[in-house]
C-alpha positions in Angstrom: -9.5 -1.5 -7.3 -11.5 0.3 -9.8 -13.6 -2.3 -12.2 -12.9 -2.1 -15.7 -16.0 -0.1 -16.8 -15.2 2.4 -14.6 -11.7 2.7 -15.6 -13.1 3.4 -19.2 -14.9 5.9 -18.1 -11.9 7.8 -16.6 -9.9 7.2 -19.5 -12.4 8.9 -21.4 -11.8 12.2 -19.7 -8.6 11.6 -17.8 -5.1 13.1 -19.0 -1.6 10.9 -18.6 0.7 11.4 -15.9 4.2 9.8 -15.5 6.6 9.5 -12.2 10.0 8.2 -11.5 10.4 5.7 -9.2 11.2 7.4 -5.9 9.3 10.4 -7.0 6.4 12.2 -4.1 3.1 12.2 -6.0 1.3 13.6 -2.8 2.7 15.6 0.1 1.0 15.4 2.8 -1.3 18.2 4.1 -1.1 20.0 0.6 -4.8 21.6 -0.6 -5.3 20.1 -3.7 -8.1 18.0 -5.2 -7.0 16.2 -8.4 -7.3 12.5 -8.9 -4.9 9.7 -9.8 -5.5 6.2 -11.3 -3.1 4.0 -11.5 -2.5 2.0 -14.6 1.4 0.8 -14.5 4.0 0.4 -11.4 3.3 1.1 -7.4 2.9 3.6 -4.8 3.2 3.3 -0.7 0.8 5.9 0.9 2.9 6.9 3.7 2.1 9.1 7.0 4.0 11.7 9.3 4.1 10.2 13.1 5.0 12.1 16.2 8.7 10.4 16.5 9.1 11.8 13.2 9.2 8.9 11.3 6.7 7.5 8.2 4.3 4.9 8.7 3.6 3.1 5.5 -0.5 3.0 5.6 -0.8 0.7 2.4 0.8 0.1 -1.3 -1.9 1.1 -4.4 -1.2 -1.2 -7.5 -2.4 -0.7 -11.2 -6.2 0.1 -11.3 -6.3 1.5 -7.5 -7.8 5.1 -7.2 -6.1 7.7 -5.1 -6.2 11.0 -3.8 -10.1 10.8 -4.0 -10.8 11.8 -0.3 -9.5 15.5 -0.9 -11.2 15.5 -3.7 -14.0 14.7 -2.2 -14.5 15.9 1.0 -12.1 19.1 0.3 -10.0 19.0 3.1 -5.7 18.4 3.3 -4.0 15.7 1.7 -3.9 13.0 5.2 -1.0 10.9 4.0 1.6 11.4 1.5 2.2 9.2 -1.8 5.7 7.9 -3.4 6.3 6.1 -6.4 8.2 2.4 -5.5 8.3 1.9 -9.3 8.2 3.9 -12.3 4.8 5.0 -12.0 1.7 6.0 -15.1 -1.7 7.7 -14.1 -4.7 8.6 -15.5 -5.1 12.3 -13.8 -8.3 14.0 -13.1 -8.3 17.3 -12.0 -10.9 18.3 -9.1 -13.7 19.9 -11.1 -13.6 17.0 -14.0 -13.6 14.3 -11.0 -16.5 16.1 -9.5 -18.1 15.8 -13.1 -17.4 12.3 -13.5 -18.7 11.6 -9.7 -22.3 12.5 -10.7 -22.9 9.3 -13.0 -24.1 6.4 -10.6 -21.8 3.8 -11.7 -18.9 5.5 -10.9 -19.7 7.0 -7.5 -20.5 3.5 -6.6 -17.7 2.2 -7.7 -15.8 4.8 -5.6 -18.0 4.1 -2.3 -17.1 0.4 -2.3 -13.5 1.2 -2.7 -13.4 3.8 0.1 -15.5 1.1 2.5 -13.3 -1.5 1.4 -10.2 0.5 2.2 -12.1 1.3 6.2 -13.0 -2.6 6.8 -9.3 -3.7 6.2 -8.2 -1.0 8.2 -10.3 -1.7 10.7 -10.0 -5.5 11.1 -5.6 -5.1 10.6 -6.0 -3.2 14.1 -8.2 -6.0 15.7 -5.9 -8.8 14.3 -2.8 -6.9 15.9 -4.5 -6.1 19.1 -3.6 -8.8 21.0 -0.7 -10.6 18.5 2.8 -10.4 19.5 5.5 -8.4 16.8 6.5 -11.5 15.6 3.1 -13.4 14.3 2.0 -10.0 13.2 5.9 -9.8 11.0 4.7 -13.0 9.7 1.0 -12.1 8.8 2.4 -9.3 6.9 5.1 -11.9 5.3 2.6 -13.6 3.8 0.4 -11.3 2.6 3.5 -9.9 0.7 4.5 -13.0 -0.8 0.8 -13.8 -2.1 0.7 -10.4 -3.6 4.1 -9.8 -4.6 5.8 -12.6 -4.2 7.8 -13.9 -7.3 9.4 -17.7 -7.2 13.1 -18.6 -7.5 16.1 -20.9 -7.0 16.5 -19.4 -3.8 12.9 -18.8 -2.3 10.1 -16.7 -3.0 10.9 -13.1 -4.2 9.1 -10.4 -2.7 8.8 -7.9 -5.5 8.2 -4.7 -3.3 11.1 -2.9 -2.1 10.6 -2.6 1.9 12.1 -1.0 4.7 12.3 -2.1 8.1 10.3 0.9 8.9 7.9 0.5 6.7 7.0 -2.9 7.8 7.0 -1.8 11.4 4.5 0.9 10.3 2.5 -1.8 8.7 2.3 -4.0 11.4 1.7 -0.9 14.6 5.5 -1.7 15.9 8.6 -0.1 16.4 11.6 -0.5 14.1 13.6 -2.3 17.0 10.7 -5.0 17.5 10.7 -5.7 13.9 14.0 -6.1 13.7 14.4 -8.1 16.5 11.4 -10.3 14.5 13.3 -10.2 11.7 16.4 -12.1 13.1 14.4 -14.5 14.8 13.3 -15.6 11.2 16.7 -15.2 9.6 18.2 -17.3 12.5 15.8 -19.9 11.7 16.5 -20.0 7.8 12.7 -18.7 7.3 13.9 -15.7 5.2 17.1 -13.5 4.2 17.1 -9.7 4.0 19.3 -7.2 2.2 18.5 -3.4 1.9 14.6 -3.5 1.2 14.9 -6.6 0.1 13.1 -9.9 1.2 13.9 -13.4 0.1 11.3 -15.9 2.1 12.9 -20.0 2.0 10.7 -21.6 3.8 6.4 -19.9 3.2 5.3 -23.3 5.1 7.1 -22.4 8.3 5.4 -18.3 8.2 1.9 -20.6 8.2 2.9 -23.0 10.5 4.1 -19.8 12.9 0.5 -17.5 12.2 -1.4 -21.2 13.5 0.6 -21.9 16.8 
């Protein structure tokens, strides 16, 4: 996530963009090199796979960047990006990015985000290497409740709309092992599901189930 100075300084040059919920605000392999920042709703960043499916690769949240690796490096769009929410942006196009890239503060700003964004990546796939579907369904359960998890009569909340597909292409599985994950921990009372939606009752049971 962008610090506040350097969101000022994209402000100061950046026009205002606005997308329905539901809306494709990347497509995948398109040649473009503009820039978005984030500054109301959320966005998955999804990917084509070969069994023609989308892996969800992340969610970007208010003050995250993205689109900058075209923009930098010139090359396709890697992953496609869809608003969950209504959606604003600050939007930089290529050559005004590349202008505002040349003051130090901001390019570092930008290099820590991108090296942040490669260390999670790479420690997710060492923490699933050798975890079954299940602990890694409830690693993922967690983190979404501690980010967008919202408390009520019945539970915690999770904010995010969330497809059973997406979480399996969060957590490297397929959509039958999830779901098979999934009603292990409805079976139990741990959670409830509807269509993308996920109620957890009982957060102290996902711990106790990630420490076994």
């Amino acid at each position: 996530m962008l610090d506040e100075s350097t969101r000022q300084a994209f402000r100061s040059v950046a026009d205002v963009r606005n997308f329905r919920s539901g809306a494709v605000v990347i497509n995948e392999g398109d040649r473009s090199g503009w820039v978005l920042v984030l500054t109301a709703g959320r966005v998955k960043v999804v990917s084509s796979t070969g069994g023609g499916h989308d892996a969800v690769l992340g969610v970007r949240e208010p003050g995250d960047i993205i689109g900058e690796m075209s923009a930098v490096d010139g090359n396709p769009r890697s992953a496609s990006v869809i608003a969950v929410e209504d959606v604003t942006a600050l939007f930089l196009p290529a050559g005004r990015f590349t202008e505002l890239m040349r003051e130090p503060a901001v390019s570092a700003a930008l290099l820590k985000i991108i090296s942040g964004r490669l260390r999670i990546a790479s420690l997710r796939r060492a923490e699933y290497a050798d975890r079954t579907t299940l602990v890694r369904v409830v690693a993922l359960l967690i983190e979404l409740v501690n980010r967008y998890g919202v408390q009520t009569a019945d539970g915690w909340l999770i904010t995010l709309r969330i497809s059973q597909q997406e979480i399996a292409g969060l957590v490297s599985a397929s959509r039958e092992a999830v779901s098979r994950a999934l009603r292990v921990l409805r079976d139990d009372g741990v959670l409830s599901t509807g269509r993308q939606k996920l109620v957890v009752h009982r957060p102290e049971e996902l711990h106790r189930l990630l420490s076994a």
